[in-house]
Phi, psi and omega in degrees: 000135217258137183259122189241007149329125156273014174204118121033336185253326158344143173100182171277119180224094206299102189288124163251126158332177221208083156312137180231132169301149186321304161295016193061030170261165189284140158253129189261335177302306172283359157307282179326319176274347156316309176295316216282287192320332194266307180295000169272340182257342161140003181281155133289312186211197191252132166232095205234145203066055157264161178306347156309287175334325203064046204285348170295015170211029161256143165316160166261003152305287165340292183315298198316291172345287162311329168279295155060253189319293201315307188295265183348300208264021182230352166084338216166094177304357178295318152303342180229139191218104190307169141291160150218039181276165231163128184264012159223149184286344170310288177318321187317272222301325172299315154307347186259331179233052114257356152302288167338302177275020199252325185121340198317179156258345190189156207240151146268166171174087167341157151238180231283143171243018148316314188209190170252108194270127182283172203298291223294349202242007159273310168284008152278321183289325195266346186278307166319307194266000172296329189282320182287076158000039167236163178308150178246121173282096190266150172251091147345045221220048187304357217273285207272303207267337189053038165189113187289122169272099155347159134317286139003281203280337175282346146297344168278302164324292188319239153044290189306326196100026209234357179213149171261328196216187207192088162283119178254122190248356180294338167086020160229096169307334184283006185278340172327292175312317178309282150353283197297329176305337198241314174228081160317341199232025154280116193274149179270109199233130187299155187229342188200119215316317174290334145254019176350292191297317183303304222288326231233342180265342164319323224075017161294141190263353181189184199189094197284104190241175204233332177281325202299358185284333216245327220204061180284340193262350166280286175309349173275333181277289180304283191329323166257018160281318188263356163269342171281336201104352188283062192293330243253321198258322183280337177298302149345291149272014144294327227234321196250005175223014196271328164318299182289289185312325208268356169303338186304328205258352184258181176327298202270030184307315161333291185284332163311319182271331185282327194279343186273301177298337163278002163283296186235069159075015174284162156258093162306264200059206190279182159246153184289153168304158339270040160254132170263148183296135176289135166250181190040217202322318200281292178334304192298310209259010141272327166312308220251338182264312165317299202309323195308304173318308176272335162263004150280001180069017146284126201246000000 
């Protein structure tokens, strides 16, 4: 697929699962053909060592390993933009310039979650990891990190130079406006699968998203319709996947998405301790929002 993005972060840009073998090591092979399959299907580009990845539970052979891969198999670092989260910011920076020399185009990057880090010990951090020279994607998640990037503190990050963007994850669409009013020239990125459409009609330029690992040509069509204004074609389908998208935002998202890719027929598979394969109820009501999906001939 021909990249017609002017910025390297732009776009549907895929956290992708992590295939694992049966005894749970990674297959780069079948990583590789994942990455390929998704930029063949209407994705741009790639995220790989996101909590999607599961990178918290890789080696740090692995991690390298897997960015690598990504940059190969996507043909153009320009497409892949790593995690580089880390509980010191010294490590950030190191995952940001082992991206770099990897080829990426671009890094995410919480801030720090050892604790709960005040504005001054965020804008150090990101300032830190700002030094391996490639753009910073800042990633928003108060939910999980327990330190909110503001409106407020993220026009300060833009102002420093130290961030380009915003996966924004808090699930308050009204922070779009805000944002663009206090850092205009800051891009705006859907952070989570279940407000695509607020987000994206909000203005956001790209959508670090999480079902497209299972269901990329449906989600390449709604995303780009509802970033054109084209409600006539995304509220519909927006409406007929929202049930499946909101799995992004819970607890078990991991194991949801991977099981929703071995419904259709991707490779999904296990997951690492301590996530466990889903049972009962939550099996049942992912299992029962795929199937709903896929027999509506969404793919």
């Amino acid at each position: 697929m021909t990249d017609t993005r002017t910025r390297p972060w732009h776009g549907i840009m895929v956290a992708t699962t992590l295939p694992l073998r049966d005894d749970l090591s990674v297959d780069l092979d079948a990583y590789a053909e994942h990455v390929r399959w998704l930029l063949a299907n209407g994705c741009d580009g790639v995220v790989p060592n996101g909590s999607l990845g599961e990178y918290q539970t890789l080696t740090d052979a692995e991690r390298a390993a897997v960015v690598h891969t990504a940059v190969e198999a996507a043909g153009d670092g320009a497409r892949v933009m790593p995690g580089v989260a880390a509980y010191g910011s010294a490590e950030s920076r190191r995952w940001a310039e082992q991206a770099a020399e990897a080829g990426a185009g671009s890094v995410l990057l919480l801030p720090p979650n050892a604790y709960r880090a005040d504005k001054d010990a965020v804008r150090a951090h990101y300032a830190e990891v700002a030094r391996a020279g490639l753009p910073i994607v800042a990633y928003n998640n108060p939910i999980d990190t327990k330190v909110d990037l503001t409106p407020t503190l993220l026009a300060r990050l833009h102002a420093d130079g130290h961030i380009v963007a915003v996966k924004e994850f808090s699930g308050d669409v009204r922070r779009a406006y805000e944002i663009a009013e206090l850092a205009p020239g800051l891009d705006l990125l859907i952070g989570a699968d279940d407000v695509l459409l607020e987000l994206a009609v909000a203005g956001a330029v790209g959508w670090i998203a999480g079902y497209p690992n299972a269901l990329p040509e449906s989600a390449a069509t709604l995303y780009r319709a509802a970033v054109a204004g084209d409600l006539g074609t995304a509220l519909p389908l927006y409406k007929a996947l929202h049930s499946l998208y909101r799995w992004d935002s819970k607890t078990e998202f991991v194991q949801a998405i991977k099981l929703s890719m071995d419904l259709a027929g991707r490779p999904g598979g296990p997951t690492r301790p301590p996530r466990l394969p889903l049972t009962g109820a939550v099996e049942t009501a992912v299992r029962a929002a795929t199937e709903k999906v896929l027999a509506e001939g969404l793919r």
